[in-house]
GUDO-81508 format. One record per atom (N, C-alpha, C): x, y, z. Coordinates in steps of 0.2 Angstrom, whole numbers, plus 5000, padded with zeros to 4 digits. Each point is the difference from the previous one (the first is absolute). Layout:
XYZ...
//
This chain:
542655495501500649974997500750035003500150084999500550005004499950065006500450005005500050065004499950074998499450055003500050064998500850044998499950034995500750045000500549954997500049944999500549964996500250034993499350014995500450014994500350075001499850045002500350084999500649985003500249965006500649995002500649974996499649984994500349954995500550054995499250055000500350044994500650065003499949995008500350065001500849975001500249925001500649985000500149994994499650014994500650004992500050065001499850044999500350084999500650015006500149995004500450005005500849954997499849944997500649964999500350034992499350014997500450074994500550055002499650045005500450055004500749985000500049935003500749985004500449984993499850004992500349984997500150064995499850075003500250074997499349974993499649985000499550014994499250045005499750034993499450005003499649965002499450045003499549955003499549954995500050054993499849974993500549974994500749975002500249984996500349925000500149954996500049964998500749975005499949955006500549965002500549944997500550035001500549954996500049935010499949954998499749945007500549995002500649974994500949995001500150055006500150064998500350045003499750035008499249974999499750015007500249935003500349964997500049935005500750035003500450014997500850035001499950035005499650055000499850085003499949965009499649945001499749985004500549935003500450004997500749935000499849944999499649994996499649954999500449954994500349965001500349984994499249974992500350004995499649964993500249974997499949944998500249934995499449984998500549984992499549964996500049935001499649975000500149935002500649974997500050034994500549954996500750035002500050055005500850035000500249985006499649975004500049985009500549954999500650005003500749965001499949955003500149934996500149935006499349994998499650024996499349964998500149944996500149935000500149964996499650004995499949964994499849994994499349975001500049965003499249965001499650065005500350055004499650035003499550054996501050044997499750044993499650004996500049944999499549974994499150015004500249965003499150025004499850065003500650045001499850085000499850044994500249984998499950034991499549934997499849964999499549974997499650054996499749964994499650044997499550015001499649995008499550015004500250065003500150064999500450045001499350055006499550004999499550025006500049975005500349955003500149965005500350045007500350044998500250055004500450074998499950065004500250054996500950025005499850005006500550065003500149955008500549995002500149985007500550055005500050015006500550045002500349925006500850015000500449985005500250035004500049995008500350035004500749965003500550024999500649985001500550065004500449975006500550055002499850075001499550005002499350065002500150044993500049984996500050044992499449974996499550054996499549974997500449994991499649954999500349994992499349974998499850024994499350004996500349974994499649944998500249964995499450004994500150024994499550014996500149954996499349974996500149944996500250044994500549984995500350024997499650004992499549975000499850004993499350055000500050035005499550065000500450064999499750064996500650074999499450054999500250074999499550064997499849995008499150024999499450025005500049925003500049965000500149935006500550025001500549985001500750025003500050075005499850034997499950085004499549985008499349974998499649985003500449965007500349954995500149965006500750015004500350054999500650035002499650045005499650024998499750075003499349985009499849934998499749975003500549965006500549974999500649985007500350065002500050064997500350065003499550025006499250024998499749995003499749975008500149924997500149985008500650025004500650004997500650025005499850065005499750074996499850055001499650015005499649955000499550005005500049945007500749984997500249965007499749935000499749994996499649945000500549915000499549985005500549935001499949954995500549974997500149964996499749934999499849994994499649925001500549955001499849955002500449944997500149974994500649984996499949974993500849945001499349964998500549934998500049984995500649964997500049964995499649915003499549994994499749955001500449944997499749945002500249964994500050004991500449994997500150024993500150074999500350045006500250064998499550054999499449995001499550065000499950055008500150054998500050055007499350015001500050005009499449995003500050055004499350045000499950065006499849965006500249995006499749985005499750075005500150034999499550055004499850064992499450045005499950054993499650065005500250055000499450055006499950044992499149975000499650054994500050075003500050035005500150055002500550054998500549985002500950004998500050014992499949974996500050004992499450074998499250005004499950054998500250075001500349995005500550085004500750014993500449944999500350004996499950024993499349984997499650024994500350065001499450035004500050095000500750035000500249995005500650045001500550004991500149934999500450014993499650024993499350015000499650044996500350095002500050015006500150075000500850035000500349955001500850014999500150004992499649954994500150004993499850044999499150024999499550054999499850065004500350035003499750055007499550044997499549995004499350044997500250074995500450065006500150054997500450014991500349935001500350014994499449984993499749945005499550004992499550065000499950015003499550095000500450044994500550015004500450054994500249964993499949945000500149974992499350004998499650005001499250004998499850064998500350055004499750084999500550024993500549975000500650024994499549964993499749945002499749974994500349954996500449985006500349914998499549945000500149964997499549965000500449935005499749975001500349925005500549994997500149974995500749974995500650055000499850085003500450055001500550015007499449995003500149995007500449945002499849934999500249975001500949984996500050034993500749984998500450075005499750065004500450055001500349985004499549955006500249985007500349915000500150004996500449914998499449975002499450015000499649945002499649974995499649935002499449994996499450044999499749994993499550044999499349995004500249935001499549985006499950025007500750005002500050055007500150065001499950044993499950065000499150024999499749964996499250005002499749995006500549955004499949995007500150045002500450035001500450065004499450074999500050014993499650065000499150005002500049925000499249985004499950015004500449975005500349985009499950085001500650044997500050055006499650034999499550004996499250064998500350074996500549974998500250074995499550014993499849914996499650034995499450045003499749955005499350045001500150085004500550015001500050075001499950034994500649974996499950064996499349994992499749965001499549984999499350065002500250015006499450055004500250044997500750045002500250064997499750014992500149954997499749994994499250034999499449985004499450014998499850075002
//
């Protein structure tokens, strides 16, 4: 799945972009402030200027899974558009997922507007998105950090409200990196 060396390269750019934001390599990233950090502008859909009313309206629909997070490249400036009616652990996720690709340089899909106003992926690199996955798992969740929340005896719901995430991408996260089954062993 992915190149030797990827994840550890993953975990060793959060702990490095903490570094760059004076916190530790286990503490909880404020994303705002990494997107700032990184000149990445952020907008909620509903605050994006010159969006007319029928646009609005189909961006906020109450089909609100339709899509989470877009980035625009404008004036060689990136701007990351978040659906506005996600907040908490999705809002974090999909903030934390477009930060991602920028970070790793990844080229941008295409996205149109269809007829009736519904927005269309015309290209999609599943590769890209998995690269993506990981990397914004290790910038929310960084292994080291959930090891030292595990060994302190927090539970998921502890973890995940310390680090703004979902309780589900904190089960993830603690799965993925092999921190339960480590300490699992250590256990028997």
């Amino acid at each position: 799945m992915f190149e030797r060396g990827y994840k550890t390269w993953c975990e060793n750019i959060s702990a490095s972009l903490r570094k760059e934001l004076a916190l530790e390599s286990k503490s909880p990233i404020d994303l705002d402030a990494l997107a700032k950090h990184l000149g990445i502008f952020v907008w909620e859909a509903k605050d994006v200027p010159g969006v007319d009313k029928e646009t609005l309206g189909i961006l906020l629909e109450t089909d609100s899974s339709s899509w989470s997070a877009f980035t625009i490249y404008a004036n060689g400036r990136s701007l990351i558009v978040l659906n506005s009616s996600h907040f908490g652990g999705r809002r974090a996720s999909n903030l934390c997922h477009e930060l991602a690709h920028l970070i790793l340089g990844h080229e941008p899909a295409r996205l149109d507007v269809a007829e009736g106003g519904h927005l269309v992926l015309h290209s999609f690199d599943q590769s890209q998105e998995q690269e993506a996955d990981w990397l914004s798992g290790c910038l929310l969740l960084p292994r080291v950090a959930l090891l030292a929340c595990r060994k302190e005896g927090l539970s998921i719901e502890d973890i995940a409200s310390k680090f703004g995430a979902s309780k589900q991408m904190a089960t993830y996260r603690l799965n993925a990196s092999g921190v339960e089954r480590q300490l699992a062993r250590g256990r028997k």
